[in-house]
C-alpha positions as CSV (number, residue, x, y, z in Angstrom):
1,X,5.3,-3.6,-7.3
2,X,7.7,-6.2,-5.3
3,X,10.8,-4.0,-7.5
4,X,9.0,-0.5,-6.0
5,X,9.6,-1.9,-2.6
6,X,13.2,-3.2,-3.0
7,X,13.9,0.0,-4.6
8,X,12.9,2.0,-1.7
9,X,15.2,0.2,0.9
10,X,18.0,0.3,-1.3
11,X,17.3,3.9,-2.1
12,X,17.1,4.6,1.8
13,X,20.4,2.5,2.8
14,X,22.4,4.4,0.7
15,X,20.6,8.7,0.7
16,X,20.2,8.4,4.4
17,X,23.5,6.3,5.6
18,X,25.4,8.4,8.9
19,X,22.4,10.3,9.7
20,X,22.1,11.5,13.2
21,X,18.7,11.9,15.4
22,X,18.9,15.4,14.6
23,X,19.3,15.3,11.0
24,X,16.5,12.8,10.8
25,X,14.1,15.0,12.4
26,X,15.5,18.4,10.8
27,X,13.0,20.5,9.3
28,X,14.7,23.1,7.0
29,X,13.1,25.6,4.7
30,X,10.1,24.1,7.2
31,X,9.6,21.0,5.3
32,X,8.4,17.7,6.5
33,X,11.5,16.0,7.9
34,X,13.0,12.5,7.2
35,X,11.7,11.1,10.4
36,X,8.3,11.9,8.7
37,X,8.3,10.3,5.5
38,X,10.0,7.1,7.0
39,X,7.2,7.0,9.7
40,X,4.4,7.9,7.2
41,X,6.2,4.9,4.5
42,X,5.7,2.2,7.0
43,X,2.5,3.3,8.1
44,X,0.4,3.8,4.9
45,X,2.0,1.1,3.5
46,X,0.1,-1.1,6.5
47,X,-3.2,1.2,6.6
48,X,-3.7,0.4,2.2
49,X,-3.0,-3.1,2.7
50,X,-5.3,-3.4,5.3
51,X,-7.7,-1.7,3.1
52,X,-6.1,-4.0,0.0
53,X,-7.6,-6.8,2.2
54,X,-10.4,-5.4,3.0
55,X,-10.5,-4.7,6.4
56,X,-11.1,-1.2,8.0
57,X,-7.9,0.3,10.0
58,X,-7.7,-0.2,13.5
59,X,-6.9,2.3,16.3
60,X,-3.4,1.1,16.9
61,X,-2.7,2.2,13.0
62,X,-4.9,5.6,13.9
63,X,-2.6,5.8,17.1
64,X,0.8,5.6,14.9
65,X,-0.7,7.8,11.7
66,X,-1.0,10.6,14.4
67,X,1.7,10.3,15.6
68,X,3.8,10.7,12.1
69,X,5.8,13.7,13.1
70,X,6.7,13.0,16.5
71,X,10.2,13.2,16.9
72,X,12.8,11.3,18.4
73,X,13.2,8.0,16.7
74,X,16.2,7.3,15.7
75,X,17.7,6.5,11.7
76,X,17.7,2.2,12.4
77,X,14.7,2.9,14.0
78,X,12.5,4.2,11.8
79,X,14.2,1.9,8.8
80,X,13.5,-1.2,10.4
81,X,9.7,-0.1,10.8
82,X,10.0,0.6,6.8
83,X,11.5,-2.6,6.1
84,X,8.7,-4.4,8.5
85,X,5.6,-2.7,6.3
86,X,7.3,-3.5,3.5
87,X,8.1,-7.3,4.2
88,X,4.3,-7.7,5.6
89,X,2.9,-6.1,2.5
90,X,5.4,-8.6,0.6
91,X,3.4,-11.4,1.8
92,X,0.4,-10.3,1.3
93,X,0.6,-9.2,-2.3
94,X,2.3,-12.2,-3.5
95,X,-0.8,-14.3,-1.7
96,X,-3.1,-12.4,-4.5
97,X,-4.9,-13.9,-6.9
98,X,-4.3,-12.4,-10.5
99,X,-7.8,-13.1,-11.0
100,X,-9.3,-11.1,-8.0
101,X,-7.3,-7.7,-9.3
102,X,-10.6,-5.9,-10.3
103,X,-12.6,-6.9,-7.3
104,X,-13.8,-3.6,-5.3
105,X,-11.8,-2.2,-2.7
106,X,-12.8,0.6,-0.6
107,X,-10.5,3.1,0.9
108,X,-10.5,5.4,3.9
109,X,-13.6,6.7,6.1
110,X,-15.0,8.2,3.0
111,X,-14.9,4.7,1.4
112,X,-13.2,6.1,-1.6
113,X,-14.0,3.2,-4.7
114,X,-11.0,1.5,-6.2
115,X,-9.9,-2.3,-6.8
116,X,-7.3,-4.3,-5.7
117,X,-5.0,-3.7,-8.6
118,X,-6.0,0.0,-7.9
119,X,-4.4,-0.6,-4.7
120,X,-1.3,-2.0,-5.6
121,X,-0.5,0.8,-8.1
122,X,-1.4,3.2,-5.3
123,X,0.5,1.2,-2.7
124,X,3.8,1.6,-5.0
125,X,3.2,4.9,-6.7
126,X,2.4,6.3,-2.6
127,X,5.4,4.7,-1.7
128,X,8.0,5.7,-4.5
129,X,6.5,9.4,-3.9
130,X,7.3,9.6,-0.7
131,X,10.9,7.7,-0.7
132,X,11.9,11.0,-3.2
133,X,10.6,13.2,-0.6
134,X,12.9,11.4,2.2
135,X,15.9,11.5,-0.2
136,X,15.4,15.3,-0.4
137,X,14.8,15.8,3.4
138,X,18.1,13.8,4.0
139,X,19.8,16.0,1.4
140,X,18.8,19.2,2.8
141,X,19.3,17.9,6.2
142,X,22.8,17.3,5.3
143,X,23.7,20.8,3.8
């Protein structure tokens, strides 16, 4: 999980390096832009832990989840907010106790079921999903 996350700021550093604003929030072919898939990292990476921990999200996360494809941010930006959700979510998951990995979790308003280890594999397989999505967007928006 902790190898998912170091993998993604790696990954980023080096497919999205020289970028400018306009790049970032380029939308070719009409696909989700880079500025997107950064924005919406960071964020659902802080809205499952939340849920990881059990609590419900609050409305400055419902303020930044619609707000996802606003443009403007720049490339440091946006990677620094990454490397924030990611270093938070660090702490928390190395905090957890092997022995609470099946314990129920709950997950959005429809309370979808799932347990904590459920959650971590989300958290990383949600994360690694979208990280190949930004390092297409920042191909594209290159070409």
């Amino acid at each position: 999980m902790l190898y998912a996350f170091q993998q993604t700021r790696e990954d980023l550093a080096r497919h999205t390096a020289g970028l400018t604003v306009g790049q970032v929030w380029a939308r070719p072919h009409g696909l989700a832009p880079l500025g997107f898939h950064l924005r919406h990292m960071a964020g659902s990476v802080d809205r499952l832990t939340s849920y990881l921990e059990g609590r419900p999200l609050d409305e400055g996360q419902m303020a930044a989840l619609a707000a996802e494809m606003e443009p403007g941010a720049g490339l440091e930006e946006l990677l620094a907010g990454v490397d924030r959700a990611l270093r938070r979510a660090e702490e928390i998951i190395r905090a957890i106790d092997p022995a609470t990995f099946a314990e129920p979790r709950w997950v959005g308003r429809k309370r979808l079921p799932t347990t904590v280890i459920g959650l971590l594999v989300h958290i990383a397989e949600h994360t690694q999903r979208h990280l190949g999505q930004a390092i297409g967007a920042a191909q594209l928006a290159r070409a």
